[in-house]
Structures are given as C-alpha cells and as structure tokens.
C-alpha positions in Angstrom: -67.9 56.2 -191.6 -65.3 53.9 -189.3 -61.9 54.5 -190.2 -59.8 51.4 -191.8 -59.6 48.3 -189.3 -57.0 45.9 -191.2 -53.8 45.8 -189.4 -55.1 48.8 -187.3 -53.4 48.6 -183.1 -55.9 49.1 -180.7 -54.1 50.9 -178.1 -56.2 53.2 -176.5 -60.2 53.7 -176.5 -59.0 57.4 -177.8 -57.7 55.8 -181.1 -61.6 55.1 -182.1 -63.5 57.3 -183.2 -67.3 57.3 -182.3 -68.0 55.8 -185.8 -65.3 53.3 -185.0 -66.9 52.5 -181.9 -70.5 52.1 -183.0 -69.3 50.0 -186.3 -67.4 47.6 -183.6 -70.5 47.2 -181.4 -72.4 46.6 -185.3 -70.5 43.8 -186.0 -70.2 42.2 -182.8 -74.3 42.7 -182.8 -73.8 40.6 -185.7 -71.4 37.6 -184.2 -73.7 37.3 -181.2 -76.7 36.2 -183.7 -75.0 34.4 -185.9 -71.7 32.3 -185.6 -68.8 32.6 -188.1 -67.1 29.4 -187.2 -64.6 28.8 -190.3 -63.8 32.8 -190.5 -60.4 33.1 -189.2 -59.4 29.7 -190.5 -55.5 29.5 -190.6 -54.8 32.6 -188.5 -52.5 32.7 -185.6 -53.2 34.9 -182.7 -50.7 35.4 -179.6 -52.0 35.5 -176.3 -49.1 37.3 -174.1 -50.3 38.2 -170.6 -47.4 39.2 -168.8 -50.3 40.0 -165.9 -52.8 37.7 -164.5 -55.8 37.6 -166.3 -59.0 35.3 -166.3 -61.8 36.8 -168.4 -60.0 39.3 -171.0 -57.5 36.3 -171.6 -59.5 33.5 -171.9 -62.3 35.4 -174.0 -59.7 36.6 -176.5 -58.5 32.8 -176.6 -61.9 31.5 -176.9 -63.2 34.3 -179.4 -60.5 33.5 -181.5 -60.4 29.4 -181.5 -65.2 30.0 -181.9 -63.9 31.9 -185.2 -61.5 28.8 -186.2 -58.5 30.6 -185.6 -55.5 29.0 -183.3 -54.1 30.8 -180.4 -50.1 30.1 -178.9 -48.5 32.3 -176.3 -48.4 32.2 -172.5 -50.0 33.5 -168.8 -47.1 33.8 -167.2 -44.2 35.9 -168.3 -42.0 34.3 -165.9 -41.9 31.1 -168.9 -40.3 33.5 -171.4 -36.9 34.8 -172.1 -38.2 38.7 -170.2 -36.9 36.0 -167.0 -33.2 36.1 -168.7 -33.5 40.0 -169.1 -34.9 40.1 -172.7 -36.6 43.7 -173.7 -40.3 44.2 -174.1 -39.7 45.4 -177.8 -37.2 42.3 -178.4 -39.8 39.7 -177.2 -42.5 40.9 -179.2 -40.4 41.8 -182.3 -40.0 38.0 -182.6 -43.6 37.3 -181.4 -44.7 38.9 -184.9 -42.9 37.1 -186.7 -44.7 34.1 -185.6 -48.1 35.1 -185.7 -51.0 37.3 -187.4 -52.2 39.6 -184.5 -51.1 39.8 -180.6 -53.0 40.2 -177.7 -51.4 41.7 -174.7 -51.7 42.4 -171.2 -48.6 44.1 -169.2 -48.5 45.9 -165.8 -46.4 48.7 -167.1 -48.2 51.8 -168.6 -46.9 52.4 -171.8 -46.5 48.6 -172.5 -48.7 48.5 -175.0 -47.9 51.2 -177.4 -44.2 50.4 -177.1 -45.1 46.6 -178.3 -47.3 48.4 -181.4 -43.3 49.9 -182.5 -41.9 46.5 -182.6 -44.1 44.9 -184.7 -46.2 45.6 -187.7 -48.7 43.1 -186.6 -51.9 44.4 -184.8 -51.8 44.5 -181.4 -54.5 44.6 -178.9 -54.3 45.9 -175.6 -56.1 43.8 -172.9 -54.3 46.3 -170.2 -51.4 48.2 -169.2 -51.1 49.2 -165.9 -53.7 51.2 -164.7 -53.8 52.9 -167.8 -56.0 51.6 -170.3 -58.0 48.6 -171.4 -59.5 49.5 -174.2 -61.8 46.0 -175.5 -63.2 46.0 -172.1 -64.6 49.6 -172.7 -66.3 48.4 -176.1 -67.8 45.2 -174.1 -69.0 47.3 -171.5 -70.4 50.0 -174.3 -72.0 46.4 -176.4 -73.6 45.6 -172.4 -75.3 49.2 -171.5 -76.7 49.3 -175.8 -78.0 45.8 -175.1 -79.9 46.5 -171.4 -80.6 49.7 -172.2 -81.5 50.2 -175.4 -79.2 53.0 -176.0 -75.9 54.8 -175.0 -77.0 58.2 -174.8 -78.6 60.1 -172.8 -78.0 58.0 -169.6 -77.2 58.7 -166.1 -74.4 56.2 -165.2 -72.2 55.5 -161.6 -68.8 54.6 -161.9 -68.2 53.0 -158.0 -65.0 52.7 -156.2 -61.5 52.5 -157.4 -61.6 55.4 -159.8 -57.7 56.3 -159.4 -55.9 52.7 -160.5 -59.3 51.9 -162.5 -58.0 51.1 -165.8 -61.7 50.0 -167.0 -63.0 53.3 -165.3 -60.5 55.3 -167.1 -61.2 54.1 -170.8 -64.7 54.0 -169.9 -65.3 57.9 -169.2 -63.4 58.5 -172.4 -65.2 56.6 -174.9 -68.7 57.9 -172.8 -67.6 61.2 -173.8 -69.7 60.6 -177.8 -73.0 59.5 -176.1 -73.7 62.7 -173.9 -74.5 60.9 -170.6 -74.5 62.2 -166.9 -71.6 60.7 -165.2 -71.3 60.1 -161.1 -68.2 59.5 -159.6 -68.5 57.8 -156.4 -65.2 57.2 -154.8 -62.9 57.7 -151.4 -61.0 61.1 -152.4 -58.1 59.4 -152.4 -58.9 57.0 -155.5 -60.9 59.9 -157.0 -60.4 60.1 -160.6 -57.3 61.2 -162.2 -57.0 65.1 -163.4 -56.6 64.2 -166.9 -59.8 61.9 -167.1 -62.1 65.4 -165.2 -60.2 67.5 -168.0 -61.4 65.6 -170.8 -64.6 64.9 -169.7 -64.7 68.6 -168.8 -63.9 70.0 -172.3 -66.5 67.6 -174.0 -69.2 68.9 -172.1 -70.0 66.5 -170.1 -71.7 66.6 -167.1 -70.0 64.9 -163.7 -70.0 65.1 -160.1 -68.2 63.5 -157.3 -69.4 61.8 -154.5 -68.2 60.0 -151.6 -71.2 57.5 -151.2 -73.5 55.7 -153.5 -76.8 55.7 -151.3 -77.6 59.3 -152.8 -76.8 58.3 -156.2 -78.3 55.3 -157.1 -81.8 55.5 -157.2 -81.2 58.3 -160.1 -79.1 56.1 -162.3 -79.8 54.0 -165.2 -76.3 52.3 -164.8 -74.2 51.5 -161.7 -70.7 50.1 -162.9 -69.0 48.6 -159.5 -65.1 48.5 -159.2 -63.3 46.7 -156.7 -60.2 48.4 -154.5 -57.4 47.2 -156.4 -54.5 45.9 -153.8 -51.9 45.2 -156.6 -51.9 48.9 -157.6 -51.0 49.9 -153.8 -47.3 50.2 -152.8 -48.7 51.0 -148.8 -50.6 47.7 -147.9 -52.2 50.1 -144.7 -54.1 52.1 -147.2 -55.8 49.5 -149.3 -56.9 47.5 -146.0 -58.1 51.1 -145.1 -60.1 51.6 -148.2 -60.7 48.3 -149.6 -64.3 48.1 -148.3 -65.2 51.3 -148.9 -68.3 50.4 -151.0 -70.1 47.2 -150.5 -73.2 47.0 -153.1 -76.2 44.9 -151.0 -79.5 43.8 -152.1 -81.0 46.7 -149.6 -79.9 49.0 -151.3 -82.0 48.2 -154.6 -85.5 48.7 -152.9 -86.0 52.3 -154.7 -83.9 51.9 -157.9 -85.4 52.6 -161.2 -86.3 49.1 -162.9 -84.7 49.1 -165.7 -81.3 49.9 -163.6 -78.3 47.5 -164.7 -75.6 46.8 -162.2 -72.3 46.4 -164.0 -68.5 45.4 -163.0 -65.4 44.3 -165.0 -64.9 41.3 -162.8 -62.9 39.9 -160.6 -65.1 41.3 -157.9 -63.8 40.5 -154.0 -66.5 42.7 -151.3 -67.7 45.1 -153.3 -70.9 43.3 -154.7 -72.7 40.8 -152.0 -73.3 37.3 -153.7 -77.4 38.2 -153.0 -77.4 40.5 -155.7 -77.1 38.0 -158.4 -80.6 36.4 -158.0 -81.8 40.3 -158.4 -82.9 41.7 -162.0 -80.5 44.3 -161.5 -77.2 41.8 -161.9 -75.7 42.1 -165.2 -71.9 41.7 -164.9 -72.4 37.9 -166.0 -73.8 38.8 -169.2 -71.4 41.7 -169.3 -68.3 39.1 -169.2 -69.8 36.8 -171.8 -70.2 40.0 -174.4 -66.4 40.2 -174.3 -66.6 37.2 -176.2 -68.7 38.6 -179.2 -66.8 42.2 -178.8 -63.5 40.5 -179.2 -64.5 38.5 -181.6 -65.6 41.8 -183.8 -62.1 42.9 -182.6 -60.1 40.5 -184.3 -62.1 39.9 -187.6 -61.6 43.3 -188.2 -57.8 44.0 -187.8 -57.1 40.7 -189.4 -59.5 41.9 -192.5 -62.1 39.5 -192.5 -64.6 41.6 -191.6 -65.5 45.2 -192.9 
C-alpha cells in the first residue's frame, strides 16, 4: 500500500516507494478521464521558479487553477527580496505562511530539501540543479504505461546529456521497480554519474553504455532524447563541442520496432529534427500534456483531497 500523501514533500523520486509511484500514476489515470473541476476549491498554491521554466511551471499552474485552486508566486527570482540578499530558507519560511503547498524550481542542488526545513507546507520539487526533478519522472513513467501498456520489462534509451540530465537522473532511479534493460547513449564526458551506475547496479538492473544510438535503437521499446544542456557548462568550448552530438532524424526510424515511442522532457534545440513529429514514433507532445494530469494527482494528494 502507498505510504501517506497529506502534507508529504516530494523531494526526490527516491522518497516514493514503487507503491507510491504506481498509486500516483492510478489517480492521475483517473484525472485524465474524468475532470475534478471544484476539488481544490479555496486552496492556494505557490509557483516559485527561481529558474526558467515553460512546461513544469505552467502545467503545475494550469493543473492547479483545472482543479479550482488559485496559484500566486513568480518566474523570475530577480522580483523577490533573494535580489536584496534574502536567504532561501527566509523567503520560503514566509511563502508558507501564505499558502497551502509550494512548487519550486531552483538552480542550486540541494534547493529543494533545504526549502522542505523552512516550512511545514508541502513542497514540490520541479528541479534543483541538475539533480533531481522528480514530477517529471512520474509524467514520463504515466507516458511509457500509457504507449506501452506496461513499465516492465522494457528496453529503454536514455540519449545525450546523461551527466547534467536532471530528468535522466530521476528517471533511472524510479526505473529501478520495473526491471527494464537500460541503454545509455552519451559522449563519455556527459556519461552518467557514478552514483546513478551504482544504484542501478545494486538493483540488478541491466545497463550498458554506448557512444551512438544507430546500434541501439532498433532494439528498443523506448528512446527518451535529451538535449546538451549549455546552462550547466562553465567552458562554453565544450558544449559547442558536444552540443550536437546526437541529432534524432526520420532515417533513422526505417527499422525500429513499431510500437517504439520517442520521448524528451522538452525544450528540445538539435537533437530531434522537426520531421519526426508527423512520424508515429513522436510522443514528447503527449508526454508534456500528461504533466498536467500527473501534477494534478500530485497536488490532490499532498493537499488531502485525494487518497
């Protein structure tokens, strides 16, 4: 059985249990079929991206005010007393005391588990650095159930920025409970971290690494694209070096398996060619529109609407 959700933080796709996970995915199942317009009537969300954000953002904002909820908070931390040297724990010790639940995004690791000790209001981490980002792992877990039927036993690619890749990161931890084949396709250089291999490693499953996805992806059920993230790079020479190191065009779909789903967390720059959307294959659209649902699920939960 899930654990508890009221007032739970979400912090890291560790701090859910498979149960956890699979009951989140359940209800968001649910929200996708059926509206709950009136259901967080008279709750208050924060939105506080102190990192630019389209999609996670705006679909928290939206999955709230769908669920009759209202939403205050900001985009840009440079509008907020952090500009006139305020802490972190200060800003969002006074943020809880405003609202009923906070999203946040922050470039700093760390960010979000030190906001969870200055508040006993959930928060929800939509990213800290390029450490975790935990709702987009349960989207992207509600996207490969719903095109595939199933999370386990799947052979899935995860393409291209492996090392700075916070989606990639929470990703392989929460694949660990479904017992899938894992491909990592990436420059060495943005390979993925040591403590990712370890994990993955001590839950048994299987990986390899490779350094070019034409070998790969004819085997996979799943290819989950990344781009080269610049704003993680302090030597600008490297990420021109590396940015285009994988470039996903309709050619090479001619052998893939049909039921293959291409995925990406979005924004995408090179790495998928505009082509590939009028292909079967693209999924990331549909993928960006479940974080709706997911976050919907999210929020109900923690705020003790749903069980």
């Amino acid at each position: 059985m899930p654990t508890e959700f009221k007032n739970r933080d979400i912090i890291s796709i560790t701090d859910l249990s498979k149960s956890d996970i699979l009951h989140i995915l359940k209800v968001a199942e649910d929200l996708k079929k059926k509206p709950r317009p009136d259901l967080l009537k008279g709750n208050i969300m924060a939105s506080c991206f102190f990192e630019n954000s389209t999609r996670t953002r705006l679909s928290f904002e939206t999955a709230m005010l769908r669920l009759g909820g209202n939403v205050t908070g900001f985009s840009n931390a440079d509008v907020t007393s952090i500009k006139k040297g305020e802490t972190l724990y200060d800003t969002i010790k006074i943020i809880g005391q405003y609202v009923d639940v906070i999203a946040l995004r922050h470039p700093l690791e760390g960010a979000a588990k030190l906001a969870s000790e200055a508040t006993d209001k959930p928060i929800i981490n939509g990213g800290d650095g390029a450490n975790q980002h935990p709702t987009q792992t349960l989207l992207d877990l509600f996207t490969i159930r719903e095109c595939q039927k199933k999370l386990t036993d799947l052979k899935i690619a995860l393409v291209g920025d492996l090392k700075y890749g916070r989606t990639v990161h929470s990703l392989a931890q929460a694949l660990v409970h479904f017992g899938v084949r894992l491909y990592l396709i990436a420059p060495n250089v943005l390979q993925m971290p040591n403590h990712i291999l370890d994990t993955l490693k001590l839950s048994g499953i299987k990986f390899s690494m490779h350094e070019n996805m034409e070998s790969i992806i004819n085997k996979v059920d799943i290819i989950y694209m990344t781009r080269i993230q610049e704003e993680r790079f302090t030597d600008k020479i490297e990420y021109e070096r590396l940015k285009d190191s994988f470039i996903l065009k309709t050619e090479h779909l001619k052998k893939v398996q049909n039921s293959m789903r291409i995925m990406h967390p979005l924004p995408r720059v090179n790495e998928i060619s505009p082509d590939v959307d009028k292909t079967k294959h693209a999924y990331y659209f549909e993928q960006a529109k479940n974080g709706l649902f997911v976050r919907q699920a999210i929020l109900g939960l923690l705020l003790g609407k749903l069980n």
